[in-house]
C-alpha positions in Angstrom: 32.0 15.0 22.6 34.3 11.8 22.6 32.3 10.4 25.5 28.9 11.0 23.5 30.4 9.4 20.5 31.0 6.5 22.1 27.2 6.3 23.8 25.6 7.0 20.4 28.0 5.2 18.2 26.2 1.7 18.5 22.2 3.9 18.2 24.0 5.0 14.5 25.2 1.7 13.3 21.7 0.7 13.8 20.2 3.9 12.0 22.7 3.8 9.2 22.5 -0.1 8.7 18.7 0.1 8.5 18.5 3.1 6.2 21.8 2.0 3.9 21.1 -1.9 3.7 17.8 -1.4 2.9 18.6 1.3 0.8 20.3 -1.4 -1.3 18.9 -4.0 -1.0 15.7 -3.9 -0.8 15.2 -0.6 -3.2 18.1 -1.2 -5.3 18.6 -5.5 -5.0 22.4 -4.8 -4.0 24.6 -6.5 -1.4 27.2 -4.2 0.3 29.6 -5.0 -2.3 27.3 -4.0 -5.4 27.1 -7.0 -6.7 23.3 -8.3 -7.5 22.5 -11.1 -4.8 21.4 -13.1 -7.6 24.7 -14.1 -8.5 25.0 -15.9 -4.7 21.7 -17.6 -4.5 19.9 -19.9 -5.9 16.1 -20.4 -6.6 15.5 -18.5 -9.7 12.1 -16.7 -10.4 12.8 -15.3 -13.3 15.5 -13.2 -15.7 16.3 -9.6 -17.0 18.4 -10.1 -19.6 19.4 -13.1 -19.2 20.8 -11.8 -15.8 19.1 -14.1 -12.9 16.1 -13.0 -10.3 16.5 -15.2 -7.1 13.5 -16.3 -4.7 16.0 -14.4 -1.8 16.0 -11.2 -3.2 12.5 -11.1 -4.5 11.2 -12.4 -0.7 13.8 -9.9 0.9 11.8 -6.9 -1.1 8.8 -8.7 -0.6 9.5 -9.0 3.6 10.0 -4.9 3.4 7.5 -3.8 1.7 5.2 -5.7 3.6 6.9 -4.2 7.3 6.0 -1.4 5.8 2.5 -2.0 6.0 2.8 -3.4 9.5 1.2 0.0 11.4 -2.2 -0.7 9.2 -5.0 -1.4 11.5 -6.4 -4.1 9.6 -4.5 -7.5 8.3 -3.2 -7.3 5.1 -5.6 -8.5 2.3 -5.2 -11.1 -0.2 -5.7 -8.0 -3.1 -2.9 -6.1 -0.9 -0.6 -8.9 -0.6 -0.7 -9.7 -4.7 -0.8 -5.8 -5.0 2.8 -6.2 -2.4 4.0 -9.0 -4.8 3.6 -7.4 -7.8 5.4 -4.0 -6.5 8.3 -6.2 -5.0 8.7 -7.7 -8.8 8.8 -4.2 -10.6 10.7 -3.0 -7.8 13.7 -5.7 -8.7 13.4 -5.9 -12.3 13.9 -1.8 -12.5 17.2 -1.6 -10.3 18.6 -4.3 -13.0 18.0 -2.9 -15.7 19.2 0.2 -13.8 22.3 -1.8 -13.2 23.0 -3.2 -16.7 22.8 0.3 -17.9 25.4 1.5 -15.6 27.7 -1.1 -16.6 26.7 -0.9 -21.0 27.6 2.8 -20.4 30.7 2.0 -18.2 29.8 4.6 -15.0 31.7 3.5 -12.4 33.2 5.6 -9.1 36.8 5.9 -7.9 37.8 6.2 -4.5 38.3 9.5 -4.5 34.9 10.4 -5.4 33.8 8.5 -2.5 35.9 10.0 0.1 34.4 13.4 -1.2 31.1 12.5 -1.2 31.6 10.7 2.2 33.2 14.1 3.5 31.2 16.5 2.2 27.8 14.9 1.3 26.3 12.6 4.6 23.5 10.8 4.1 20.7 12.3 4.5 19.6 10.9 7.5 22.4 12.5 8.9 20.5 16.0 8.5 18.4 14.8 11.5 20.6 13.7 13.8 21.2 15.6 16.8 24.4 14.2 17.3 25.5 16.3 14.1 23.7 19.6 14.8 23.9 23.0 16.3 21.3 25.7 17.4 19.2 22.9 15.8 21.5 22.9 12.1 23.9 20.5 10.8 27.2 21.2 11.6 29.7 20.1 8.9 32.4 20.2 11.5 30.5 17.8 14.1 30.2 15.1 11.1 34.3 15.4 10.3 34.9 14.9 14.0 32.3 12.0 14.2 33.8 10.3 10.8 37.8 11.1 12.5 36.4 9.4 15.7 37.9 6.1 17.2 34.9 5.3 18.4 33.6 5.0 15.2 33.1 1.7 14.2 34.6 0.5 11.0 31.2 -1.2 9.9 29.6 1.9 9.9 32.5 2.9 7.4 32.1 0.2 5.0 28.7 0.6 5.1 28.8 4.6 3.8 31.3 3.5 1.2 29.2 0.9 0.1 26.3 3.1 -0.3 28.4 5.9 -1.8 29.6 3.7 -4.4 26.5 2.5 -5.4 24.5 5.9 -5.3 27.6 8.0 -7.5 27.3 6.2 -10.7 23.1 6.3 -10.1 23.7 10.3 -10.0 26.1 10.3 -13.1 23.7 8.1 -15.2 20.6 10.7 -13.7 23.3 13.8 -15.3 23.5 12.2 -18.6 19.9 11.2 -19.0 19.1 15.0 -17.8 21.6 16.7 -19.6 20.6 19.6 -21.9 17.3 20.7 -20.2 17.3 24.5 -19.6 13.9 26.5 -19.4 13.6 29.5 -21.5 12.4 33.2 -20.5 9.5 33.1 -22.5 8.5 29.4 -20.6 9.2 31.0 -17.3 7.1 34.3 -18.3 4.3 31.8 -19.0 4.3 30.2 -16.1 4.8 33.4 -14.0 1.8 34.5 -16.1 -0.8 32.3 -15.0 -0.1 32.4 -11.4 -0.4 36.5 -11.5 -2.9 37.6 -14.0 -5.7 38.0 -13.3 -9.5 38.6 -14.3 -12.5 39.7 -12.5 -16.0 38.5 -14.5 -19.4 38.5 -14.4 -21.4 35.5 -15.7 -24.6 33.5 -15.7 -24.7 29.4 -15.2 -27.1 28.4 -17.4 -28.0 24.6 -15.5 -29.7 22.4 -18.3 -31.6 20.5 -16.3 -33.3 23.9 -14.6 -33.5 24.9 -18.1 -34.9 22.2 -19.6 -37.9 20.3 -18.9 -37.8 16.1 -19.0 -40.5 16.5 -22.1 -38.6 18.6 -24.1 -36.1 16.3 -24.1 -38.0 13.1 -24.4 -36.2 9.3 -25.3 -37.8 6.8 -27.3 -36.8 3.2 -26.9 -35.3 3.0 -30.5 -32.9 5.8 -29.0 -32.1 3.5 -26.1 -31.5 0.4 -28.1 -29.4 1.8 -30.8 -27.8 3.9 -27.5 -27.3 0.7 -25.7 -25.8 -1.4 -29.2 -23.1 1.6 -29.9 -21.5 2.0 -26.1 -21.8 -1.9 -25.1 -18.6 -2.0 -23.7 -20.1 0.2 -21.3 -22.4 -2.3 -19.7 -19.8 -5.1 -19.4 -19.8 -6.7 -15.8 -16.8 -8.5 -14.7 -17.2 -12.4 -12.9 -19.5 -12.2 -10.0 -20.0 -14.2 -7.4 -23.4 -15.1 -4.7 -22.7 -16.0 -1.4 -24.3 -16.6 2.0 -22.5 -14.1 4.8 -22.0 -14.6 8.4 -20.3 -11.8 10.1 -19.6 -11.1 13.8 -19.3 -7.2 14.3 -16.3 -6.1 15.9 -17.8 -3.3 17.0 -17.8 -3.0 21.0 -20.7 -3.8 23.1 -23.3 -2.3 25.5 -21.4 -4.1 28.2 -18.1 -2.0 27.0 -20.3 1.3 26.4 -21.3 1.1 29.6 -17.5 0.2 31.2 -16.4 3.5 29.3 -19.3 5.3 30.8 -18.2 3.8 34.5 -14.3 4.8 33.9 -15.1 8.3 33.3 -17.5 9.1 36.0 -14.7 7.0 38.6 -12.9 10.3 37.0 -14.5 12.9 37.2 -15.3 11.5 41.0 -11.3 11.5 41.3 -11.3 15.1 40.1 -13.8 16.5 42.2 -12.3 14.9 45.5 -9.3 16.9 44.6 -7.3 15.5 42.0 -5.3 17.8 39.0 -7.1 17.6 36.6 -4.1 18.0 34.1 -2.5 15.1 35.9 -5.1 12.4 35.2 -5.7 13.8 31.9 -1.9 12.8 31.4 -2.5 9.7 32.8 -6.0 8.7 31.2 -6.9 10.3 27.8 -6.5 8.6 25.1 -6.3 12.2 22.7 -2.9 12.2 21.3 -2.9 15.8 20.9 -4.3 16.5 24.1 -3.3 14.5 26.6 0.8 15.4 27.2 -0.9 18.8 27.6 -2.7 17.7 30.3 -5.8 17.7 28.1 -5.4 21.5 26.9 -7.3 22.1 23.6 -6.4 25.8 23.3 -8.7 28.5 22.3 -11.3 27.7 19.7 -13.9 29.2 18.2 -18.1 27.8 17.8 -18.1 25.6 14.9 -14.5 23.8 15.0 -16.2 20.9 17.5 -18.2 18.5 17.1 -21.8 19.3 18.0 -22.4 17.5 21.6 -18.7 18.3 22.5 -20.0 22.2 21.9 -22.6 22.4 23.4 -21.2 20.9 26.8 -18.7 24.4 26.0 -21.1 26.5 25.6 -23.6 25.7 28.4 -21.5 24.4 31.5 -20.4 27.0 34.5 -17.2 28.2 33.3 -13.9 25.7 35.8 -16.6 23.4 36.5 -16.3 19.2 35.2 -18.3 18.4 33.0 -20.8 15.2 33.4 -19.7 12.5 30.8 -20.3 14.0 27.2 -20.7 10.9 24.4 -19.1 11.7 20.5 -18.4 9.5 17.8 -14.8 9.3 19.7 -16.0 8.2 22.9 -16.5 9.9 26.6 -15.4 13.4 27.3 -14.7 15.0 30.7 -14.7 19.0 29.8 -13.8 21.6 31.7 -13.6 24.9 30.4 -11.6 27.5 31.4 -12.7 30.5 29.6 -15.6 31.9 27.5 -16.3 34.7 25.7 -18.7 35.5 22.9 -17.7 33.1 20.5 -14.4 31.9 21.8 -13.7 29.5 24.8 -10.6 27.7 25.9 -10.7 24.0 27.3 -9.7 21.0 28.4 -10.9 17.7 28.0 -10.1 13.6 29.1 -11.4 11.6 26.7 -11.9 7.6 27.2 -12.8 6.0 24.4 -15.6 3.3 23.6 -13.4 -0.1 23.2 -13.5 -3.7 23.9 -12.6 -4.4 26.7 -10.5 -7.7 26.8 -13.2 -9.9 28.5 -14.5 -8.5 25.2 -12.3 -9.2 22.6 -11.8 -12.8 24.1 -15.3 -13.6 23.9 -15.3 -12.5 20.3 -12.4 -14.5 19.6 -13.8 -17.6 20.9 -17.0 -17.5 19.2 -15.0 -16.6 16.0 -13.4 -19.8 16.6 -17.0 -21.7 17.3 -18.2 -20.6 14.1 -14.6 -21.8 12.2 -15.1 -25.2 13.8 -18.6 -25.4 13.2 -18.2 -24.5 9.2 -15.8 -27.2 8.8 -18.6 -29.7 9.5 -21.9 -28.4 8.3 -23.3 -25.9 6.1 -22.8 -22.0 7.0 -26.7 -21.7 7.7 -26.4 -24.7 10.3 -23.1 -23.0 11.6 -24.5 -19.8 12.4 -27.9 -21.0 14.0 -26.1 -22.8 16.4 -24.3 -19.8 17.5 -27.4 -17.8 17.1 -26.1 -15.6 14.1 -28.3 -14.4 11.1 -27.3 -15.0 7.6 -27.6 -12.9 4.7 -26.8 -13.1 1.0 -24.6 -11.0 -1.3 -23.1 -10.7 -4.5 -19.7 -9.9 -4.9 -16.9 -8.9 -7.7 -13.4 -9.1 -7.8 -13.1 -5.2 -8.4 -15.7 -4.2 -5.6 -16.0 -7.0 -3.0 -18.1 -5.3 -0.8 -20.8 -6.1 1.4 -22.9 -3.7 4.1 -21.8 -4.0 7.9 -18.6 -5.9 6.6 -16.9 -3.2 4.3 -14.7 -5.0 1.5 -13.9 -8.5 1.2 -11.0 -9.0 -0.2 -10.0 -12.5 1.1 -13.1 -13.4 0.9 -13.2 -12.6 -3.0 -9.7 -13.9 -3.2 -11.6 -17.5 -1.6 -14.5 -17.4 -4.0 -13.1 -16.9 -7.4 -10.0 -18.9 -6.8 -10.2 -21.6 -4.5 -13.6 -22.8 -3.6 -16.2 -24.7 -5.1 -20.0 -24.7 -5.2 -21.2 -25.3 -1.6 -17.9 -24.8 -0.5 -18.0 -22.8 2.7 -14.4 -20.5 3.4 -12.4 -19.8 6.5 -13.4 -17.0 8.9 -12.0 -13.8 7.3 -11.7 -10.6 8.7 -11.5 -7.1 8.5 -11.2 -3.6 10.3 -14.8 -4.2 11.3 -16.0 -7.7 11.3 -15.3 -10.9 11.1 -16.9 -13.2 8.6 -17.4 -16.4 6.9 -18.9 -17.0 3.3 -20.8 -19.9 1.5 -20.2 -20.0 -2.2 -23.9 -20.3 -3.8 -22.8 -19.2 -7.6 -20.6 -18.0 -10.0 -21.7 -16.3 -12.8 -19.3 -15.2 -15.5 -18.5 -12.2 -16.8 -20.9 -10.7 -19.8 -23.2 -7.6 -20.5 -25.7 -6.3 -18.3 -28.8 -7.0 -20.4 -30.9 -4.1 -22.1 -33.6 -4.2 -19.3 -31.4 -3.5 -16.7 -30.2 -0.2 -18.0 -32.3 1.1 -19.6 -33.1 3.6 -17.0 -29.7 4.9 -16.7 -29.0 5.2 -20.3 -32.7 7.3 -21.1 -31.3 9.4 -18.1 -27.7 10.0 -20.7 -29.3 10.6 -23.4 -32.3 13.0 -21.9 -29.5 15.1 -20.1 -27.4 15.5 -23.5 -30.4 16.3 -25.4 -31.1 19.3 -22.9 -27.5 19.8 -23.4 -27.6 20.7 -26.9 -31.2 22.6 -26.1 -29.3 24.9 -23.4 -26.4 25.2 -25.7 -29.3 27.2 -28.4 -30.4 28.9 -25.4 -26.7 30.3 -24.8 -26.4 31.5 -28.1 -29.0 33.1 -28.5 -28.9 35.0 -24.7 -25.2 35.9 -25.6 -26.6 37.4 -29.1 -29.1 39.4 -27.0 -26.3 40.5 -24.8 -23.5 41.3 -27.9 -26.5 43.2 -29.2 -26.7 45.6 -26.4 -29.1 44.1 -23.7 -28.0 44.6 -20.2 -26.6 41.4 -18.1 -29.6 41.8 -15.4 -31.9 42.5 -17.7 -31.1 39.4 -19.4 -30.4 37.1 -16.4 -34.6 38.2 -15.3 -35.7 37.7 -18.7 -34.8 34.0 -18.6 -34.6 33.4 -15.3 -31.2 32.4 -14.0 -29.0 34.6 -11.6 -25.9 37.4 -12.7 -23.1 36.8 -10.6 -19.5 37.8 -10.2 -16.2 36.3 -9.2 -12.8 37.3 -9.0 -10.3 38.6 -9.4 -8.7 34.8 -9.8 -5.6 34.0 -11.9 -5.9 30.4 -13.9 -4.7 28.5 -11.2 -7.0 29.8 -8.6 -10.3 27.7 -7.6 -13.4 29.8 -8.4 -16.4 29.3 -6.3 -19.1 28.8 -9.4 -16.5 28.2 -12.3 -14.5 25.7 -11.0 -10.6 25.3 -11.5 -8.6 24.7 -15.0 -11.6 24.0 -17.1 -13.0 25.5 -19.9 -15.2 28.4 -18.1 -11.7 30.1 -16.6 -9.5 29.7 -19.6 -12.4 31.9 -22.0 -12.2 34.4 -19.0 -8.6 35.0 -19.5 -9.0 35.1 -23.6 -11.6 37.5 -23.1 -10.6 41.4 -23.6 -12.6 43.9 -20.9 -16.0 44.3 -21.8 -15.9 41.7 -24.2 -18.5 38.8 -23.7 -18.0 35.0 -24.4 -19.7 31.5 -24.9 -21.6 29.7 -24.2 -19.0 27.6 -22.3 -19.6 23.9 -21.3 -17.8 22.9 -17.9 -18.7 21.7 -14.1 -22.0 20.0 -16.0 -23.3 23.7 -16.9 -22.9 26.5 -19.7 -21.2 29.4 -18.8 -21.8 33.1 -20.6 -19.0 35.7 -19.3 -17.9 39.1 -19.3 -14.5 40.3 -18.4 -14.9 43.2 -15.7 -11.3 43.8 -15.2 -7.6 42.4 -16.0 -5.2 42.8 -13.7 -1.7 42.3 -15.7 1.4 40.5 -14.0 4.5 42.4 -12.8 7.6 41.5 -14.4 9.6 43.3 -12.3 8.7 40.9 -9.2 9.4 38.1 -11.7 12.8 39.4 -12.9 14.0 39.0 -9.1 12.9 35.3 -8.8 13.1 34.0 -12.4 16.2 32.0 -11.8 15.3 30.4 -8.6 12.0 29.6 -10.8 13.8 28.0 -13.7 15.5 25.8 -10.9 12.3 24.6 -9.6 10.8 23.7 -13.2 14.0 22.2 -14.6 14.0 19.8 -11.8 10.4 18.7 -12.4 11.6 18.4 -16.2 14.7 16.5 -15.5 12.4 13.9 -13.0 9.8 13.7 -15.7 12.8 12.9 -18.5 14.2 10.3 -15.8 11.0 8.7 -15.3 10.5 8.1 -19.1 13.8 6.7 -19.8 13.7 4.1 -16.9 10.3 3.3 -18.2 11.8 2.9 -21.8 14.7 0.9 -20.1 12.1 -1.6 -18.7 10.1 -1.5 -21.7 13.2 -2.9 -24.4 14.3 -5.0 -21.1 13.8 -9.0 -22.1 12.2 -10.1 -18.6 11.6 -13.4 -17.9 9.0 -13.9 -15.0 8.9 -17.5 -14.0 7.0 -16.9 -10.3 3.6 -18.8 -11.4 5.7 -22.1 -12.1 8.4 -21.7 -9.0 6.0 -20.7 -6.2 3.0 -22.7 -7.5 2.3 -25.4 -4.6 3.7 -28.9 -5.8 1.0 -31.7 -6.5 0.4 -34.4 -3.6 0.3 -37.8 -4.1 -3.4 -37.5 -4.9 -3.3 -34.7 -7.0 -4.4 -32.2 -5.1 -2.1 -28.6 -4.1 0.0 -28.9 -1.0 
């Protein structure tokens, strides 16, 4: 044990010092003393309280938050980075407040309590660690021996205290706010309640537009102007901006389609000159889930593959290797190793279709070209030396988003804050493309005029006049049904279809009624036999009758009651928290100073460094 404490003692000081520093730090803005870092550094960006914000603490939140964001495939955006700065802000400014809170209310934590909690209450990420379980549980003993360890080193221990003493008085402000909540039999029968009874029904949909034709419910123009004057905040349209586009696809080419094609035929050559196929399906595949298996899939049933990769199942000699078979995830070698009716077992190699990096260099380079090429001429002249077509767009700052290209973020960020008129940007680029803009126009924010939606708006107010017309058709079919007409009889008579569902309790998805809407809340008010609506929900108008109720059981409820308050007082104590560190931030007097501190000083001739 000793000599394993000593191997793994250095792999825990890094685990603990990445999971306890920035633990405080960056979530909570502490240093390992629990002092704010504010007090040691200079550079304010801002105040809470009067209480300082430093540039080193806001960049060391900013630097994790944005690590964590480092196994994205695609760079971070301009929109995600403000989106990172923003969250690192909130992020400081709520553990101060958190902080002056502790001390107005005077929580601290004596050493005792920390031994304690050191003792009996590791870290969490202690749980985990094999070093500190048994049979695959954490061992209390191990830890004790671990902590009484020599070769434990006394890092690690300041480290726990400091997190302990900064994470007791957090728990003993979370007890006070939290104090008081308890959950009452009659709550707890509720809830039990609408997870257990349930209702089968029958009903009919009645669909408006089926119901209705287009000229019985006709719209005039006066209805669309006077439409179009009442909801005009509606047809507001934020800033927008025309470019010119240039994109190079990232996608790979024919030349790498083809090298994919090559690799897995050199394969399945390999194989059928007496290779395992397990073993180069270890070495080669690039399915995660596969490939340690030596490319087993398992049994699995017609329907759970994708079309071409099925087919190849279904059709090829049962142990022989397949040709190459092409899906939207590359090449597959298959072999399958059993069949039967509609089952088959498998295993596969797959090699996907990538650039290769002849490729990617190439791609590179002539992103380059067309950089160097846009500093000196216009984007057109840029991309017919290099042979590219150009295109024209129109972009917003909420959806910057053009075909081929997917969402321009940076490329937003460029065009409504930095560039002028003829101004052409910097190659940009995304999971898909690279690209480059020309800014042809902005045009500012306003209403979409009259013309331009009119269409859409004579659509609204056609579908709520067949609405209301399918609401006088629901009353008057559940009359004829209240009055003693049969369901089917009724359902013929005006052409729409009886159907059933259930039994379903309130929280249940129904197929054809939906889930917590107006529909299943009439079923359950409903007594057996009883009929109700007509019901508006899931865009239709639902008629029901209650076929059967099927009570709950309070004796099953009796035996988990208390293990059921425990599970909704937490979600009450959590939703309490949440609204008192809201309140906290709310009557908080924060100063935010970041657009004057980290705005680039002037030049000498007036422009931004």
């Amino acid at each position: 044990m000793m000599r394993t404490m000593r191997e793994n003692t250095k792999w825990i000081m890094l685990l603990t010092a990445a999971a306890f520093v920035g633990l405080m730090v960056f979530e909570w803005g502490m240093d390992l003393s629990g002092r704010s870092s504010a007090q040691a550094s200079g550079g304010e960006l801002g105040q809470v309280n009067g209480q300082p914000i430093t540039y080193d603490e806001y960049n060391a939140v900013y630097r994790r938050l944005a690590e964590q964001r480092q196994d994205q495939e695609e760079p971070i955006s301009a929109a995600q980075n403000r989106q990172l700065e923003e969250t690192a802000w909130a992020q400081i400014v709520m553990e101060k407040v958190i902080a002056q809170e502790l001390e107005r209310r005077g929580i601290g934590v004596s050493e005792e309590e920390i031994r304690q909690a050191a003792r009996f209450a590791p870290p969490p990420e202690f749980f985990e660690n094999e070093l500190f379980q048994t049979d695959g549980r954490f061992d209390i003993a191990k830890y004790h021996q671990f902590l009484a360890s020599p070769a434990v080193d006394s890092r690690l221990l300041l480290q726990l205290e400091a997190y302990y003493r900064d994470l007791i008085p957090r728990s003993k402000l979370f007890r006070q706010v939290t104090a008081g909540i308890y959950v009452p039999e009659s709550e707890l029968w509720r809830a039990w309640r609408e997870a257990n009874e349930k209702v089968r029904v029958r009903y009919l949909a009645l669909l408006p537009d089926a119901l209705i034709s287009d000229a019985a419910a006709s719209v005039s123009d006066r209805e669309i102007a006077s439409y179009y004057e009442a909801h005009r905040d509606e047809f507001k349209r934020p800033e927008r901006a025309s470019v010119r586009l240039v994109a190079l696809d990232k996608a790979p080419t024919t030349a790498d389609t083809a090298a994919a094609r090559d690799r897995v035929l050199a394969l399945r050559q390999e194989i059928r000159r007496g290779s395992d196929f397990a073993e180069v399906a270890r070495r080669e595949s690039a399915d995660p889930g596969s490939a340690a298996k030596g490319g087993e899939l398992g049994t699995f049933r017609r329907g759970q593959m994708t079309p071409a990769f099925e087919q190849a199942v279904w059709s090829l000699p049962v142990g022989q290797v397949s040709q190459p078979v092409l899906t939207q995830f590359g090449y597959h070698l298959i072999q399958v190793q059993s069949r039967r009716q509609d089952e088959a077992q498998a295993r596969h190699i797959l090699i996907p279709i990538e650039r290769s990096p002849e490729s990617e260099n190439l791609l590179l380079e002539r992103a380059d070209s067309l950089e160097d090429l846009g500093e000196r001429m216009s984007l057109a002249a840029a991309a017919e030396q290099l042979g590219l077509p150009v295109r024209t767009a129109e972009i917003n700052e909420e959806l910057p988003f053009a075909p081929a290209v997917g969402r321009l973020d940076d490329g937003a960020d460029w065009a409504f804050r930095q560039a002028e008129i003829g101004d052409v940007s910097p190659v940009f680029e995304t999971a898909s493309a690279y690209y480059m803009l020309e800014l042809l126009e902005l045009m500012p924010a306003g209403s979409i005029e009259l013309e331009n939606v009119k269409p859409l708006i004579r659509s609204r107010i056609s579908s709520q006049k067949k609405l209301e017309r399918a609401h006088q058709l629901g009353r008057q079919i559940v009359g004829e049904l209240r009055g003693g007409a049969g369901f089917e009889a009724v359902a013929g008579r005006y052409a729409v279809q009886a159907q059933e569902a259930g039994p379903f309790s309130r929280l249940d998805f129904v197929p054809g009624l939906g889930r917590a809407n107006a529909a299943i809340g009439s079923a359950f008010g409903l007594a057996p036999g009883a009929i109700g609506g007509p019901v508006e929900a899931e865009n239709a108008l639902f008629i029901l009758q209650v076929l059967e109720r099927q009570e709950a059981d309070r004796s099953p409820w009796q035996q988990q009651k208390e293990a059921q308050r425990e599970r909704i007082s937490a979600g009450l104590e959590q939703q309490r928290w949440n609204r008192f560190l809201e309140d906290l931030r709310k009557r908080a007097e924060i100063k935010d100073n970041r657009n004057q501190v980290l705005r680039p000083a002037p030049s000498a001739d007036g422009a931004a460094n």
